[in-house]
C-alpha positions in Angstrom: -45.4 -87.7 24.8 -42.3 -87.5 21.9 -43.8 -91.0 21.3 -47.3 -89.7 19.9 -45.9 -86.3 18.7 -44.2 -88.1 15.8 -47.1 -89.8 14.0 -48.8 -87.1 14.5 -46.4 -85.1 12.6 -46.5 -87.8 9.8 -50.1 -88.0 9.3 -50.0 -83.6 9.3 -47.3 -84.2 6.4 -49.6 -87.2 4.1 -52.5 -85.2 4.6 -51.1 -82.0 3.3 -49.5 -83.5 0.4 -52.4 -85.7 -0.7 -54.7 -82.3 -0.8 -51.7 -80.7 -2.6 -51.7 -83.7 -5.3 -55.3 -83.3 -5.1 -55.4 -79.9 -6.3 -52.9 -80.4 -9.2 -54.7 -83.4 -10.6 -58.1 -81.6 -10.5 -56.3 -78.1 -12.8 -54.4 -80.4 -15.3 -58.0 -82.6 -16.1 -59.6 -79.4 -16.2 -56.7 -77.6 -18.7 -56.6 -80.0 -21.9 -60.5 -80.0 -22.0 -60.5 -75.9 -21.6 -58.3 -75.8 -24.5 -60.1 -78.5 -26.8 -63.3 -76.7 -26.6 -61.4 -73.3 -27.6 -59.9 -75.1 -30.5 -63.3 -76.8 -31.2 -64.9 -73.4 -31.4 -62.1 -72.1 -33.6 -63.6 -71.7 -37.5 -61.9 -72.1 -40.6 -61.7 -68.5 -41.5 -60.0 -68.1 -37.9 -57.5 -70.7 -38.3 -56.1 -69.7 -42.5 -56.5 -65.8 -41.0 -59.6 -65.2 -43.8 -62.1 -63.0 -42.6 -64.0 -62.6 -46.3 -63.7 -63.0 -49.9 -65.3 -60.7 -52.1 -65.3 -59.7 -56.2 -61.9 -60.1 -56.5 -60.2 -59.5 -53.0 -59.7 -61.5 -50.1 -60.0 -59.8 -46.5 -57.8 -60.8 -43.5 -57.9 -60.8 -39.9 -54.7 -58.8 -39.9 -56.6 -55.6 -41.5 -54.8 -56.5 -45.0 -56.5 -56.8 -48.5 -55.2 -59.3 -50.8 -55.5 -59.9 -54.9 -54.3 -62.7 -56.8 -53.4 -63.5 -60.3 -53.0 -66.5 -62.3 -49.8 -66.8 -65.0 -50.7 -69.5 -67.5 -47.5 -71.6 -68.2 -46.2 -71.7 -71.3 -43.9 -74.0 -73.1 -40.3 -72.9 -74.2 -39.2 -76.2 -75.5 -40.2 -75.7 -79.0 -38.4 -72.2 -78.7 -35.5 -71.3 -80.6 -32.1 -69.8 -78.5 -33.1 -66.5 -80.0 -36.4 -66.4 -79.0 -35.7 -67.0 -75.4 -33.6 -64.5 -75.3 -36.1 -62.3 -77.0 -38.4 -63.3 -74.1 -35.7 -63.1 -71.1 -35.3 -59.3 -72.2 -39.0 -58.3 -72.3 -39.9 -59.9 -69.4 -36.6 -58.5 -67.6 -37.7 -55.0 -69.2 -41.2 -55.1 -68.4 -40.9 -56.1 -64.9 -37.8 -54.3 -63.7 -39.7 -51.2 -62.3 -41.5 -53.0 -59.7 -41.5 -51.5 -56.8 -44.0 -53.4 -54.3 -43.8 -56.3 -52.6 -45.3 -59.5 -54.4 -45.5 -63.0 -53.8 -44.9 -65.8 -56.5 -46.5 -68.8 -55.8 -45.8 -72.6 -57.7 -48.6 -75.4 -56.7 -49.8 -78.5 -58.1 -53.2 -79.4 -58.9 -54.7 -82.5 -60.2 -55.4 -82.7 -64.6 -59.0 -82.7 -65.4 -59.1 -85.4 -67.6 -63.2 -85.5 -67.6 -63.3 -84.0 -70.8 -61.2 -86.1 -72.8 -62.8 -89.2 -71.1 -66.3 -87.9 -72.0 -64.8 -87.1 -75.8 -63.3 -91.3 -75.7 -67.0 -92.4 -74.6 -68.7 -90.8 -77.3 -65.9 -92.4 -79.8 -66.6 -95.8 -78.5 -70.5 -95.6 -79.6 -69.1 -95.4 -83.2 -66.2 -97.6 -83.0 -66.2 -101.0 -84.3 -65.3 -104.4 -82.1 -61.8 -104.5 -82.0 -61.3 -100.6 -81.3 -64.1 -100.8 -79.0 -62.0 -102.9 -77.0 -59.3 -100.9 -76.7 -61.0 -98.0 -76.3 -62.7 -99.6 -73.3 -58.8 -100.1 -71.7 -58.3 -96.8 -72.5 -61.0 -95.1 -70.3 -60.4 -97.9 -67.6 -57.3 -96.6 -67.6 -57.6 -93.1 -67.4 -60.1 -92.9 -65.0 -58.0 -94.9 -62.6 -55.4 -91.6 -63.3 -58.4 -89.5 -62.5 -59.3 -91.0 -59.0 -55.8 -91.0 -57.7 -54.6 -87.7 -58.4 -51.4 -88.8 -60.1 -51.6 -86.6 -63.2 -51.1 -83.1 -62.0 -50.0 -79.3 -63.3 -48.0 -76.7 -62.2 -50.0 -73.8 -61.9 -48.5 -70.6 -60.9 -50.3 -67.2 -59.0 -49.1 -64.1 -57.8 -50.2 -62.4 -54.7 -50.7 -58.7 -53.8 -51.5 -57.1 -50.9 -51.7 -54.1 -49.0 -53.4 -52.4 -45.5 -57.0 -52.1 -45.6 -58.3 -48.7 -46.0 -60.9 -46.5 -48.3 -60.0 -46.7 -52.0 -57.2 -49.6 -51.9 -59.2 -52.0 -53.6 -59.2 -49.7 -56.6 -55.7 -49.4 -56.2 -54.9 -53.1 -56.0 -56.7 -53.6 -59.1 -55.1 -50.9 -60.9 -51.9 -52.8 -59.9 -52.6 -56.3 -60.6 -54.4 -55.2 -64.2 -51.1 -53.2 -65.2 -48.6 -56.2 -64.1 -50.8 -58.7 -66.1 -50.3 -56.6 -69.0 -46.9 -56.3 -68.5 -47.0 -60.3 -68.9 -48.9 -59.4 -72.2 -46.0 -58.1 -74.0 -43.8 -60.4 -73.4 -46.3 -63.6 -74.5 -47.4 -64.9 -71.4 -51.2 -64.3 -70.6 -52.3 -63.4 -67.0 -55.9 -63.2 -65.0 -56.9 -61.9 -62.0 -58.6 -64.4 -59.6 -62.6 -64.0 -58.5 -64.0 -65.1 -55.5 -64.5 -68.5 -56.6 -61.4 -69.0 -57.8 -59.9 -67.2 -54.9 -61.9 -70.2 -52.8 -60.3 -72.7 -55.3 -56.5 -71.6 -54.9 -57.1 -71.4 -50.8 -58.3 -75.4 -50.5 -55.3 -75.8 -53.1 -52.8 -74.2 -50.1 -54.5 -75.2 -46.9 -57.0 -78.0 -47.6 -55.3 -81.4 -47.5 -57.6 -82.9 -49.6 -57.0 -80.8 -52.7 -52.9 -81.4 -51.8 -50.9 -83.2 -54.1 -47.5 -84.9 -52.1 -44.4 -84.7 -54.8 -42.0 -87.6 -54.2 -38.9 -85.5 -55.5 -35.6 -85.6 -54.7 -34.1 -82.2 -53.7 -30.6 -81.5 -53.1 -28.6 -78.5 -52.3 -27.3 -75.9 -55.0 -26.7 -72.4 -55.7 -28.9 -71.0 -58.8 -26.5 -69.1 -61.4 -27.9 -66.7 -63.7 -26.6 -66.4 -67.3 -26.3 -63.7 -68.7 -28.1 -62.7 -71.8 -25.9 -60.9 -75.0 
């Protein structure tokens, strides 16, 4: 009798661990595909937490209404020590009674360099053998720049926000048109985004295709302001 009792036992033991094994195999197939089809169905607006863009404001998920504007760079090489201290003081002035929260964006876009290759083309209609020639080189050239992406600018934006609720779009404009002229005085012009712009700086962020990879070296330091007399 102990004789059979054992295999018995044995065969009990397999038998419930196979179904056990079974059942775990059966919930992990069935968990990755649940979760690819969620992520399938997920949209863009769901995943970069957009829910619209309209006139000149962008709507989130969160409940939060966002406005955006753009500072043209300018160029303070050809500037004088005097004048950029002239400019370090408005600015400073101007802006120093901020209160809100803001957020200062730096990004890199490609150059477009179609106009200046449309302007070569129509010189090289006029142009006589040996300038034809290099004019040719030239456009070869630059339009090689222009499909890989390697000439790029710094633009720079600035991003306000605030809950969503009656009457603070009015508000947000009010605010965005008073810190652009606040730019004004001190030289450096400023506009606030529309919708398709507003489009054009989110594939800028999010869309890998619009983002330009910078190869540069950073290393660790601490920023000193100096001061200004």
């Amino acid at each position: 009798m102990e004789s059979l009792l054992f295999p018995i036992i044995m065969l009990a033991v397999t038998l419930i661990g196979g179904g056990i094994l079974l059942l775990f195999l059966k919930t992990s197939k069935k968990t990755p595909q649940t979760d690819a089809g969620s992520t399938a169905m997920q949209t863009a607006q769901q995943f970069i937490n957009v829910k619209d863009i309209r006139d000149k404001y962008l709507y989130t998920r969160g409940g939060m209404v966002f406005i955006y504007l753009r500072i043209h760079a300018i160029s303070i090489d050809l500037y004088s020590k005097s004048e950029k201290n002239v400019l370090i003081k408005t600015l400073t002035a101007e802006l120093s009674d901020i209160q809100y929260q803001f957020k200062f964006m730096a990004l890199s876009r490609p150059v477009d360099i179609s106009p200046l290759i449309t302007e070569m083309s129509e010189m090289l209609k006029e142009a006589e053998d040996k300038r034809k020639e290099l004019l040719r080189q030239e456009i070869l050239q630059m339009g090689g720049f222009a499909l890989s992406g390697e000439i790029v600018e710094r633009q720079f934006y600035i991003a306000l926000w605030e809950k969503q609720e009656e009457g603070i779009e009015r508000d947000l404009l009010k605010r965005a048109s008073l810190l652009c002229e606040k730019f004004a005085t001190g030289g450096v012009t400023c506009d606030i985004l529309t919708e398709k712009d507003i489009v054009r700086l989110i594939n800028l962020v999010n869309n890998p295709s619009y983002t330009h990879l910078e190869d540069a070296e950073t290393a660790a330091s601490i920023p000193v302001l100096k001061g200004v007399m």
